[in-house]
C-alpha positions in Angstrom: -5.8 2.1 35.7 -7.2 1.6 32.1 -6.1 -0.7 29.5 -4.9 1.9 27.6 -2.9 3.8 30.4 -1.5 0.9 31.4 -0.4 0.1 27.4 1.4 3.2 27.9 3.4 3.0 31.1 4.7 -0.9 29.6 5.9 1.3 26.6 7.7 4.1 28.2 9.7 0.9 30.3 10.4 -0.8 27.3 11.5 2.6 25.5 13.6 3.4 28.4 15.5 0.6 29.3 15.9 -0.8 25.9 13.8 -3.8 26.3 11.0 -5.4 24.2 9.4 -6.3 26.7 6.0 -4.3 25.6 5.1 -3.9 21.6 3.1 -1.5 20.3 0.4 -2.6 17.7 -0.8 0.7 16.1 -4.6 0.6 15.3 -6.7 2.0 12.4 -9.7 3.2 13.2 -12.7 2.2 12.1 -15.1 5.0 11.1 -18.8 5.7 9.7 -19.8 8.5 7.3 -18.2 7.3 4.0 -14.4 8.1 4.2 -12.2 5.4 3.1 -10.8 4.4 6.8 -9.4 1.9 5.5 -7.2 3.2 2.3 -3.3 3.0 1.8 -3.5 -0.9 3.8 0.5 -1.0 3.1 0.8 2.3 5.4 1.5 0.7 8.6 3.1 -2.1 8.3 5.6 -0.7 6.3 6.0 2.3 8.9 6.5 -0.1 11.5 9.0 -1.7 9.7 11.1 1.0 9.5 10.5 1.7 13.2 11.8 -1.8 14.1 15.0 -1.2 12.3 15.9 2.4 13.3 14.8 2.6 16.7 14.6 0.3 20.3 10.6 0.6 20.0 9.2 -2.5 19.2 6.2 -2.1 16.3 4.2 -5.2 15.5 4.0 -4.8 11.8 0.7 -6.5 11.8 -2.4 -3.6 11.9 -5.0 -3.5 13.9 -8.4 -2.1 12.6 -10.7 -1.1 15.6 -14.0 0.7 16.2 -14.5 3.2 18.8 -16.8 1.1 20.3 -15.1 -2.2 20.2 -14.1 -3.9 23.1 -10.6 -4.4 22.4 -10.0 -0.3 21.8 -8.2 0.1 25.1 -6.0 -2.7 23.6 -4.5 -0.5 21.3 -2.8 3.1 23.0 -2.1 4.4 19.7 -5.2 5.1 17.1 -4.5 6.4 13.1 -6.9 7.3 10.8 -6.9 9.0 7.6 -9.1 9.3 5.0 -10.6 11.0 2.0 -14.2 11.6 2.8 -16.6 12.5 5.5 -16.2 11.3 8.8 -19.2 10.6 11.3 -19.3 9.3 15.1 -22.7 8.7 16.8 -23.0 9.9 19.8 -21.6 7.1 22.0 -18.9 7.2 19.3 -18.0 10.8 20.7 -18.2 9.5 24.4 -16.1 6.3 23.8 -13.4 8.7 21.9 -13.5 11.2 24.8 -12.7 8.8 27.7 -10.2 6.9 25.3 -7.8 9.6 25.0 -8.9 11.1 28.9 -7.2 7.7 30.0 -4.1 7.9 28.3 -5.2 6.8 24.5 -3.5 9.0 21.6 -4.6 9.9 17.8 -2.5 10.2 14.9 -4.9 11.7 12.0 -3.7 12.7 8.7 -6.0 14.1 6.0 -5.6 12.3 3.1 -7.5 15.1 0.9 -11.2 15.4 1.9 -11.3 14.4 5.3 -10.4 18.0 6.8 -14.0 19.9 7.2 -15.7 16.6 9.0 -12.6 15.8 11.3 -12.9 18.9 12.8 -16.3 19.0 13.0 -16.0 15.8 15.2 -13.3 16.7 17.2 -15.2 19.3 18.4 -18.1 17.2 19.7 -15.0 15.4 21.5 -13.8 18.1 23.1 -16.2 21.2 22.5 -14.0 23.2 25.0 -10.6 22.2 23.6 -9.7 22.9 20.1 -6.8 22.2 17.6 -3.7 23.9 17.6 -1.3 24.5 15.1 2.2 23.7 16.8 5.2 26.0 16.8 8.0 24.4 14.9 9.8 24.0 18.1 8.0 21.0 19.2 9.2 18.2 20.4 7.3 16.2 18.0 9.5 17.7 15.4 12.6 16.8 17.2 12.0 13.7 18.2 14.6 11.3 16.7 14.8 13.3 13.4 15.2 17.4 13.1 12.4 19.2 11.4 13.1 22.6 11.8 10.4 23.9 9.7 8.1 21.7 10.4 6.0 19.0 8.7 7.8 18.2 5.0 5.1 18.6 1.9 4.6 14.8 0.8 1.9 15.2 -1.5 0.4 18.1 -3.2 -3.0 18.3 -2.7 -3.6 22.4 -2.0 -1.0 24.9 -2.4 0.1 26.4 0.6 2.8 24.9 3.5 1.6 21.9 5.3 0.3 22.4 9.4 0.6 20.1 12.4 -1.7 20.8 15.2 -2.6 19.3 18.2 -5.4 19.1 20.9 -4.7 19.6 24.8 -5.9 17.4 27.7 -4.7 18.3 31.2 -1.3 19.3 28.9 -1.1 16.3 27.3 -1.4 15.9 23.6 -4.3 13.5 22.6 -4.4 14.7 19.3 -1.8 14.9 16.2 -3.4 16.0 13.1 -1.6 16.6 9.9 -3.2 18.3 7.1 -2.0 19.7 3.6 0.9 17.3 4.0 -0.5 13.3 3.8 2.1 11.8 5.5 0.5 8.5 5.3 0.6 8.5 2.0 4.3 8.1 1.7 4.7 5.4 3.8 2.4 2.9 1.1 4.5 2.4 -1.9 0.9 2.6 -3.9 2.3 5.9 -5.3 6.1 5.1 -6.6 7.3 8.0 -4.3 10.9 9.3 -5.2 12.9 7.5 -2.1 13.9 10.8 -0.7 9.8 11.6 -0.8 9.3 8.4 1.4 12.3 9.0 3.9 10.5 12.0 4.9 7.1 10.7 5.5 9.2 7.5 7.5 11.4 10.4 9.5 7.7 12.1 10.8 6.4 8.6 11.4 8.9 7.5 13.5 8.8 10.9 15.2 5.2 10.7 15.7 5.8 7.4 17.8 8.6 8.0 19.8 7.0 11.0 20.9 4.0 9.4 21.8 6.3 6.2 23.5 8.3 9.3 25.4 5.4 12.0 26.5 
C-alpha cells in the first residue's frame, strides 16, 4: 500500500468516526514552465482555517510546497496548484504524476487566468487516454457539505461566460478537479479585499472540494 493510499484510508477513519486522529496537510505543487505556482501564499492556510472550524476534518494550516519528484510527495494525498502562466513537466514529471494519483493521490487545479491551454496540454501526457470532463451539476462534489445547484459560483471575472468544473477518471475515481473561468483560489487570499459574501463562496467550494475528496 502506497504512502499516499494509506494517507487516504487514515482520513476517511478520522472523517468517519469523528476523530483527529489523521490531518491532512494540503500541498502546492511545485511546477516548471514559468507560471506563478506559488501565488496567492495566504490561500491555504486560510482555507484550512475555515475547514477546522466548520467541519470534523482536521486541516494543518501550515502548506506544504512539493515537487512531483520529491520524495516526500506520497506524504501529501491532496495536491493544488494554480497559476497564471505556462505549466511544464519533464517527462519523469508526467510518470511521477501518473502513478501519484493511480495510487490513491488527488489534484485540486484552479486556473488562476493563463494557466488553462498548458494544464491541459499536460494532463494529457498524464493520461493520453483519459480526458477532462465537465461535471453535471448533480455531483457530489457540489453537494458535499454546501448545495451548489448550479454549479461552481463566478469568483473572479476573468472571461465572460459561466464558470466549469471538470474532472478526470481513473478506474471511476476522480483524480482530477479542475476549475476554470471561476478562480476559486483566489477568494480564499484576502490579497483582493473580496466583498465577504464573494469569499464565503470560494470557502463553501473549498470545503466541498475536501470533504469530497476525505469521503470518495
Amino acid at each position: 500500500m502506497s504512502w499516499c493510499l494509506g494517507g487516504r484510508i487514515l482520513l476517511v477513519l478520522s472523517v468517519l468516526f469523528g476523530t483527529a486522529s489523521a490531518q491532512l496537510q494540503i500541498a502546492r505543487l511545485k511546477y516548471e514552465g514559468g507560471g506563478d505556482w506559488y501565488n496567492d501564499p495566504d490561500a491555504v492556510p486560510n482555507l484550512a482555517r475555515e475547514i477546522n472550524s466548520r467541519t470534523n476534518i482536521r486541516v494543518s494550516t501550515d502548506e506544504a510546497q512539493v515537487g512531483l519528484l520529491d520524495e516526500k510527495l506520497y506524504q501529501y494525498p491532496f495536491l493544488f496548484m494554480t497559476g497564471h502562466g505556462n505549466v511544464t513537466f519533464s517527462d519523469e514529471e508526467v510518470a511521477r504524476l501518473r502513478h501519484y494519483l493511480e495510487t490513491g493521490g488527488f489534484l485540486y487545479a484552479d486556473d488562476d487566468y493563463g494557466m488553462d491551454p498548458s494544464f491541459r496540454r499536460e494532463m494529457g501526457r498524464v493520461f493520453p487516454k483519459s480526458q477532462l470532463v465537465e461535471l453535471g451539476f448533480d455531483h457530489p462534489i457540489y453537494h458535499q457539505v454546501y448545495d451548489f445547484p448550479s454549479g461552481l459560483p463566478k469568483i473572479h471575472e476573468h472571461e465572460k461566460g459561466p464558470p466549469h468544473g471538470y474532472g478526470l477518471f481513473v478506474g471511476g475515481r476522480m483524480v482530477v478537479f479542475y476549475t476554470f473561468n471561476t478562480n476559486v483560489s483566489d477568494g480564499w487570499t484576502g490579497a483582493h479585499n473580496d466583498p465577504l459574501e464573494v469569499r464565503e463562496q470560494a470557502y463553501r467550494v473549498g470545503i466541498n472540494i475536501v470533504s469530497y475528496f476525505t469521503t470518495n
